[in-house]
C-alpha positions in Angstrom: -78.7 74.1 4.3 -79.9 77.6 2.9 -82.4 79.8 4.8 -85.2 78.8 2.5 -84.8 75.2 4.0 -86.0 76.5 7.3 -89.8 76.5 8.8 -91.0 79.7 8.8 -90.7 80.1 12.3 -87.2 79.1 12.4 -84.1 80.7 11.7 -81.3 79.4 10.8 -78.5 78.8 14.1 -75.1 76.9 13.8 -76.0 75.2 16.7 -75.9 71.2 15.8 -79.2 70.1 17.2 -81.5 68.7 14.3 -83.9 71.0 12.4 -87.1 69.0 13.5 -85.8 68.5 16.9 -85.4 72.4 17.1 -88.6 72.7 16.0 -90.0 70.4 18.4 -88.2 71.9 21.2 -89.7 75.4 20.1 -93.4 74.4 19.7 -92.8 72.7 23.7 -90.9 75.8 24.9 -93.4 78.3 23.4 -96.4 76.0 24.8 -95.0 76.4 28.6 -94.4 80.5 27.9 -97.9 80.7 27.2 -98.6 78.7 30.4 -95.8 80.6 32.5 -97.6 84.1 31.7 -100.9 82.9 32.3 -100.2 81.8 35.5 -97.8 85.0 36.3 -101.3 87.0 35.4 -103.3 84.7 38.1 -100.7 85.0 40.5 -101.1 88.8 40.1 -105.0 88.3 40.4 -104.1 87.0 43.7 -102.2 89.9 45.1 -104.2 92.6 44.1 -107.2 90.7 45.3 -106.6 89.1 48.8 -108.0 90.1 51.7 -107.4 89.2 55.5 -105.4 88.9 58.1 -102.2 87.5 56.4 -102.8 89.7 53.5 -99.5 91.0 53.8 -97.5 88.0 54.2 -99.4 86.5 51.2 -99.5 89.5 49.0 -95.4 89.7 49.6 -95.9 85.9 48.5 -97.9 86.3 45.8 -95.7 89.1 44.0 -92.3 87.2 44.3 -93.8 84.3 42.6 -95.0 86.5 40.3 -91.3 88.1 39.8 -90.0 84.7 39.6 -92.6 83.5 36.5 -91.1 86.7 35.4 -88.1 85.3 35.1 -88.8 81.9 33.9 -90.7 83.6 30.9 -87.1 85.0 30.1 -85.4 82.0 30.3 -88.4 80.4 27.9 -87.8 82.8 25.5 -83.9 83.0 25.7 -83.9 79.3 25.0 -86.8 79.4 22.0 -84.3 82.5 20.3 -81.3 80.2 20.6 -82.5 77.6 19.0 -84.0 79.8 16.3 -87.4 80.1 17.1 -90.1 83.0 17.7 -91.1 83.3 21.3 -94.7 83.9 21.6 -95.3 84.9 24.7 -98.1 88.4 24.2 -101.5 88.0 26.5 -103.2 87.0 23.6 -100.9 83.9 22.9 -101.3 83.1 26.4 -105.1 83.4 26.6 -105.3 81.1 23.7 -102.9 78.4 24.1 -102.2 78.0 27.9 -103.4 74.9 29.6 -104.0 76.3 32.7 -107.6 76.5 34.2 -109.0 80.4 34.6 -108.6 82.0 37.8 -111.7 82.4 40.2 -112.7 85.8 39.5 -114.7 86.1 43.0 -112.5 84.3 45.6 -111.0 87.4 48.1 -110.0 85.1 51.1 -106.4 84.1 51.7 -106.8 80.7 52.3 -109.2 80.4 49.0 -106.7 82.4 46.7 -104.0 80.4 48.1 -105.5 77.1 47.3 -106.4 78.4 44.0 -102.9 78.9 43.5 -101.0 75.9 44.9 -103.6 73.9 42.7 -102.6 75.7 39.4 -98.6 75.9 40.7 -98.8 72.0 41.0 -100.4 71.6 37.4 -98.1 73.9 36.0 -95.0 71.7 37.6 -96.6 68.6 36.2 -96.4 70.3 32.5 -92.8 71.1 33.2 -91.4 68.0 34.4 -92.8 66.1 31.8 -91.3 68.9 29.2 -88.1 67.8 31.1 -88.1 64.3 30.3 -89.6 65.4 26.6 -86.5 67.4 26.4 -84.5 64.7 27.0 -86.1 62.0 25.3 -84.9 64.0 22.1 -80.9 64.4 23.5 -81.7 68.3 24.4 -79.5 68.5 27.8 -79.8 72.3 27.7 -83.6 72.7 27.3 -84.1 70.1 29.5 -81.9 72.1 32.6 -83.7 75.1 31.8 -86.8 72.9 32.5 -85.3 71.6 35.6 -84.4 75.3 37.2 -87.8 76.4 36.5 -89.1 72.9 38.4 -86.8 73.3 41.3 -88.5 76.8 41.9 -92.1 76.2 41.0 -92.0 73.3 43.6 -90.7 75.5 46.2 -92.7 78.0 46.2 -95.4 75.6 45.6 -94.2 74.0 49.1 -94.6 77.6 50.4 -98.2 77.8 49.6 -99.3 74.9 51.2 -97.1 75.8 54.4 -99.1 78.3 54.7 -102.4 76.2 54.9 -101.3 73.5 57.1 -103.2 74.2 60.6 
């Protein structure tokens, strides 16, 4: 297979996963960068917006979340250069193509930013195991664990949030 053979956004890789698989794979790993940075941009909303009592505690939350989407968006776009593709993951890419709803741009409360958050933190984990099992479905074990470390995380952290609202 010569270069020419290749998508467009697709380079050519020795690595022996399928063309159209990778291509799949891509297209699913680019759609959850576009979701991890939109929510890493809410999370931020969050902590520069909170007000309160715990505003501390929750603004200490709120940015190691936001350092950890960080990191996911890494591994998102390590994987999608691997396998050849282009990782989109600019603001603009995001604003168009994540899934996630838009953050409420007049909540200040901790309890209210919080439960803005654990609801998008548990939407977003819903997208990402179902990308596992995706991944899978088409025999892609390492796609799939990077999948399951970003899971394992988001549903901490989501268990974090809603610690912090049970009374």
């Amino acid at each position: 297979m010569n270069e020419s053979d290749h998508p467009p956004f697709l380079h050519a890789t020795r690595i022996d996963i399928p063309l159209e698989i990778r291509a799949y794979v891509t297209t699913m790993l680019n759609q959850t960068l576009a979701c991890t940075v939109d929510l890493r941009s809410q999370v931020k909303q969050a902590a520069w917006n909170v007000k309160g009592s715990a505003f501390i505690q929750l603004h200490a939350l709120f940015d190691t979340i936001a350092v950890e989407l960080d990191a996911y968006t890494d591994l998102l776009a390590e994987r999608i250069a691997v396998l050849g593709g282009m990782a989109r993951g600019t603001v603009r890419t995001a604003a168009t193509q994540s899934t996630l709803p838009e953050y409420p741009g007049d909540i200040v409360g901790g309890d209210a930013h919080v439960c803005a958050l654990a609801e998008r933190l548990a939407q977003y984990a819903k997208g990402v195991r179902t990308c596992i099992s995706l991944a899978a479905d088409v025999e892609d074990a390492d796609t799939a664990n990077v999948y399951t470390d970003i899971s394992r995380g988001i549903d901490k952290r989501l268990a974090f949030l809603e610690a912090h609202l049970y009374r």
